[in-house]
N, C-alpha and C positions, 0 to 999 in steps of 0.2 A: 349638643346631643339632644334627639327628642326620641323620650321613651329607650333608653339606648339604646337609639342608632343615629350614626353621623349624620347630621344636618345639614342638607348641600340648597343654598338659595342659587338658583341657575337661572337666573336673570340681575345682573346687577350692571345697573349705569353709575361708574364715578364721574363724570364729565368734570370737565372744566366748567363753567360756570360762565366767563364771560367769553364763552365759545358759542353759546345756545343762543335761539330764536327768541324771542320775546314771549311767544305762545307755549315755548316748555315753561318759563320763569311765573308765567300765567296759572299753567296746570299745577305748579312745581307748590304757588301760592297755594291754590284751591285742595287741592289734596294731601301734601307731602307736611312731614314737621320739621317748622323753622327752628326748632333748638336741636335736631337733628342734624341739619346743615351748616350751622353755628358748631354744632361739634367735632364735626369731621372737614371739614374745610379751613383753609388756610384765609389773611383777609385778600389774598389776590383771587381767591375761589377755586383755589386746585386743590382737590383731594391732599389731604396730609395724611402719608398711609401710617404711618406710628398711630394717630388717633382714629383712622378706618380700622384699620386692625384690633382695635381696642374695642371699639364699637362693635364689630362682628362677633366680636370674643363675647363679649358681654350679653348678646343675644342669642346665644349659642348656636353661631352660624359657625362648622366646622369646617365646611367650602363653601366659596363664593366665583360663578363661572361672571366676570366682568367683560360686559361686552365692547368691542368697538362699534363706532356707526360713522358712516360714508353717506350724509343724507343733507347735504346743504340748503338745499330750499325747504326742508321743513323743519328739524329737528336742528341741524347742527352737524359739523365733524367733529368727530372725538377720535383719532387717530390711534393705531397700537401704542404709538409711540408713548402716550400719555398714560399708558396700563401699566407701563416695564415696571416705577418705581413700587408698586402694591406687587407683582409679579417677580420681580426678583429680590424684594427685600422681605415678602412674609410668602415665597411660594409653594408652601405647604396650606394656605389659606385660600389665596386665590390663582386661581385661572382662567389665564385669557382666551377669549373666543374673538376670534377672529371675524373681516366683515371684508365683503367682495359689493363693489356696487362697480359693473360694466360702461356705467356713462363717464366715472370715472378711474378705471382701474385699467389698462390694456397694455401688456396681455395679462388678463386674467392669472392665467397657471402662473406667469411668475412674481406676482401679486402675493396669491397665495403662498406660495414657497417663502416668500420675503416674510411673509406675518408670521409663518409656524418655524421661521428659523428665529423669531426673536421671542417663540414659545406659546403660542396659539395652538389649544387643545381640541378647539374644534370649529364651524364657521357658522356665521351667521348670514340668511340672504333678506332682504328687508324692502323685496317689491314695493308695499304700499309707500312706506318713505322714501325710495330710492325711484320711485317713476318705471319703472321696467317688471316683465313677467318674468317667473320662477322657472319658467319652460324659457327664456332668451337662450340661442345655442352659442351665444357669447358665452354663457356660462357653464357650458359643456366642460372647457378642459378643466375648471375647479374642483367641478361633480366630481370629473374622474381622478383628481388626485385623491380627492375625499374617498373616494372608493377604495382605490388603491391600498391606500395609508387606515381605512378602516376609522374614518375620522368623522365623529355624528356632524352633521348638516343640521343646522337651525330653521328654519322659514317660518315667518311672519306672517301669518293668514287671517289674522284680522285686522276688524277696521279700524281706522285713526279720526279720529277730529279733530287732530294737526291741519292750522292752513296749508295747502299746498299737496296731502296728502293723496292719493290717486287709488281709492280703494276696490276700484274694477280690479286691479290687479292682489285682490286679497282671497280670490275667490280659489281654493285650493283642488277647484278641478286643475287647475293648471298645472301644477303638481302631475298630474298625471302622467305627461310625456317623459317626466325625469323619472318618476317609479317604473315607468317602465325599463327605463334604458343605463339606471343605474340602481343599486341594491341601497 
């Protein structure tokens, strides 16, 4: 709780650890805290959610939306799959946002369908690391389930200093052709 009112951190990466690029484990050094990662990690480096959950609790994080990413050449994949045990063992705490990347996901809509049956609250699309514009009409039938389903959409509109990163596609005019053709 802050000031009472629930607490929702809506960006959270649990990753696997020896799933990542060298260049997060870099950034990870440079900014993040190591008794932090020591706390919440197992020694094979996977999230151990009894002690995540303990962690957030203690923070007074009362949601946590935990993302997947679909983004191999720069960051890493972190797969839904690796969300479920934080997801259905403390899923009053966390929820998972789903991730759609078209270079690898086809078809799209049933990509998506696949992530929000194993409990994906909403999606996340991640152009800059993912190599592809937020206007791709690969990614049309997603939008429109999102629509549909009344499911927020995420996008990523800034820049990375990930190698590998392609931040011409960070530019949020691009956005424009999905606002117009989706709500």
């Amino acid at each position: 709780m802050l000031d009472g009112l629930p607490l929702v951190d809506a960006h959270v990466h649990a990753a696997r650890l020896p799933t990542l690029k060298p260049a997060w484990k870099e950034w990870a050094a440079d900014f993040g805290d190591e008794a932090v990662l020591g706390r919440v990690y197992d020694p094979r480096g996977t999230v151990d959610p009894a002690r995540f959950n303990a962690y957030m609790a203690e923070q007074g994080v009362d949601v946590a939306l935990v993302l997947a990413e679909y983004s191999p050449k720069v960051t890493g994949i972190q797969p839904v799959e690796d969300l479920l045990p934080l997801t259905e063992l403390f899923g009053g705490r966390f929820r998972m946002i789903g991730n759609i990347n078209p270079h690898l996901h086809y078809p799209v809509d049933e990509e998506l369908e696949r992530q929000i049956a194993l409990g994906a609250v909403a999606l996340k699309i991640h152009p800059v690391h993912g190599g592809f514009a937020a206007n791709d009409r690969a990614l049309y039938p997603a939008y429109a389930i999102c629509q549909d389903a009344r499911m927020p959409v995420v996008v990523h509109c800034g820049t990375s200093t990930f190698p590998g990163s392609s931040n011409s596609f960070a530019d949020p005019v691009l956005l424009d052709d999905v606002l117009r053709d989706f709500r």
